[in-house]
GUFIDO-623932 format. One line per field, with one value per residue (C-alpha): x, y, z; residue number from 1. Coordinates in Angstrom, 1 decimal. Layout:
u	c(X|...) .
v	c(Y|...) .
w	c(Z|...) .
seq	c(NUM|...) .
END
This chain:
u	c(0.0|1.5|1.1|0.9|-2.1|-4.0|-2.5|-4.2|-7.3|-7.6|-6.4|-9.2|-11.9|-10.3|-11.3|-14.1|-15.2|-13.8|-15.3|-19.0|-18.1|-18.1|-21.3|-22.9|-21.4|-22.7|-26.3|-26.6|-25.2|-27.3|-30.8|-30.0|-29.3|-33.1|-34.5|-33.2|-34.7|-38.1|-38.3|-37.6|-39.8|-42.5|-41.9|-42.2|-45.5|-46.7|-45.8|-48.1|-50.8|-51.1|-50.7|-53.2|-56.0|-55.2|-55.9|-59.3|-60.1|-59.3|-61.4|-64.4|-63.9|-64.0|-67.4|-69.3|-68.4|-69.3|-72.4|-73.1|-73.0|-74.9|-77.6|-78.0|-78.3|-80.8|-82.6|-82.3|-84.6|-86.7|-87.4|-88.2|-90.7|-92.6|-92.3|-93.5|-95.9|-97.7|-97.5|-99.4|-102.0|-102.0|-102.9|-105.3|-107.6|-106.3|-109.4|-111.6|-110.0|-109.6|-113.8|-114.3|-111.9|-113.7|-116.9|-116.5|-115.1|-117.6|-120.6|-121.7|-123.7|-125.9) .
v	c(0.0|3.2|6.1|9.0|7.2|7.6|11.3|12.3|11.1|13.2|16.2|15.4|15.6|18.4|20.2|18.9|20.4|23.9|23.5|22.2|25.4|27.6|26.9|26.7|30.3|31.7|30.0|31.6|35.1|34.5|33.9|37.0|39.3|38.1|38.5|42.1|42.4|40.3|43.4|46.3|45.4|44.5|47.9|50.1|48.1|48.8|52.8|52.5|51.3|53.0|56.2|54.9|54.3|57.9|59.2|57.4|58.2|61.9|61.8|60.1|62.8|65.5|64.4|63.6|67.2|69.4|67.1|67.7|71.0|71.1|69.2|71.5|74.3|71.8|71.4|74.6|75.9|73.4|73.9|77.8|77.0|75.0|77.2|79.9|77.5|76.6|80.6|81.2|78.4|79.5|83.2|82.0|80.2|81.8|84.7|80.4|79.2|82.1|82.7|78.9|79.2|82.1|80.6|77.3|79.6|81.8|79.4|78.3|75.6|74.4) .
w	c(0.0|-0.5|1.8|-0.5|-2.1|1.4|1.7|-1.4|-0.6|2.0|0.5|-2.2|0.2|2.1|-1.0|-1.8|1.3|1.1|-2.3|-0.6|2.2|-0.6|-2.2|0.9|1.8|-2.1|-2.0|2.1|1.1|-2.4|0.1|2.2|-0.5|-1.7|1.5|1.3|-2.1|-1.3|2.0|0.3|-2.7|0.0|1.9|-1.4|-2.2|1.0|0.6|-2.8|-1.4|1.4|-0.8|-2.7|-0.3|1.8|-2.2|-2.1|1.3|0.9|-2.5|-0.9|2.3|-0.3|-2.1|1.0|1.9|-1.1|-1.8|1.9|1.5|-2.1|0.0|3.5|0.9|-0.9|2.4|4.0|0.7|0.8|4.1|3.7|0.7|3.4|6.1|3.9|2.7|6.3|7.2|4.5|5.2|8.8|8.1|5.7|8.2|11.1|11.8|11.4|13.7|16.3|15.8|16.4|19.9|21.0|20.1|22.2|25.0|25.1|24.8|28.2|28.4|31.4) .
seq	c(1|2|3|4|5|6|7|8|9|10|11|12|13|14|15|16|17|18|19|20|21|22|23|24|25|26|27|28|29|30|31|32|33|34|35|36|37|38|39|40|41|42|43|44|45|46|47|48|49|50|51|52|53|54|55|56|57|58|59|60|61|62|63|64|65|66|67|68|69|70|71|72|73|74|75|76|77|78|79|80|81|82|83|84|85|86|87|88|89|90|91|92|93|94|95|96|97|98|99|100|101|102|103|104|105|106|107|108|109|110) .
END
């Protein structure tokens, strides 16, 4: 048997396991460069969408508030025409009604 036969076995698999070291080291510094990637991609889409819904939140704040306003000046007329509406109704059988109250008031029965 010869002993530099034995010695260079072992050298082979002393670099065949730097060698395996190595691609171990690549494919763990390959993952965490992809992490770092995968987060920062994640992070910007987060930014977008969150930019995106304060946009539609702020656009649905702004209608509710200028319709809101379009309909308390919407009310606010409609409310006068019937206000004007019932004063007008009122005066109208107003001198009635106050004849019929003193009427009733007045009338004594026994």
């Amino acid at each position: 048997m010869d002993p530099f036969k034995g010695q260079g076995g072992i050298q082979m698999l002393l670099t065949a396991e730097q060698e395996a070291q190595h691609i171990v080291n690549t494919a763990r510094n390959l993952r965490t460069q992809r992490l770092k990637q995968a987060k920062e991609e994640a992070e910007k889409e987060a930014a977008e969408y969150r930019t995106h819904m304060e946009e539609e939140y702020q656009k649905s704040i702004s209608e509710t508030t200028g319709s809101s306003g379009t309909n308390v000046k919407r009310l606010d007329q409609e409310t006068d025409v019937k206000i004007r509406s019932l004063k007008k109704s009122g005066s109208k059988v107003s001198n009635e009604v106050v004849d019929m109250l003193l009427k009733y008031v007045t009338n004594i029965k026994m």
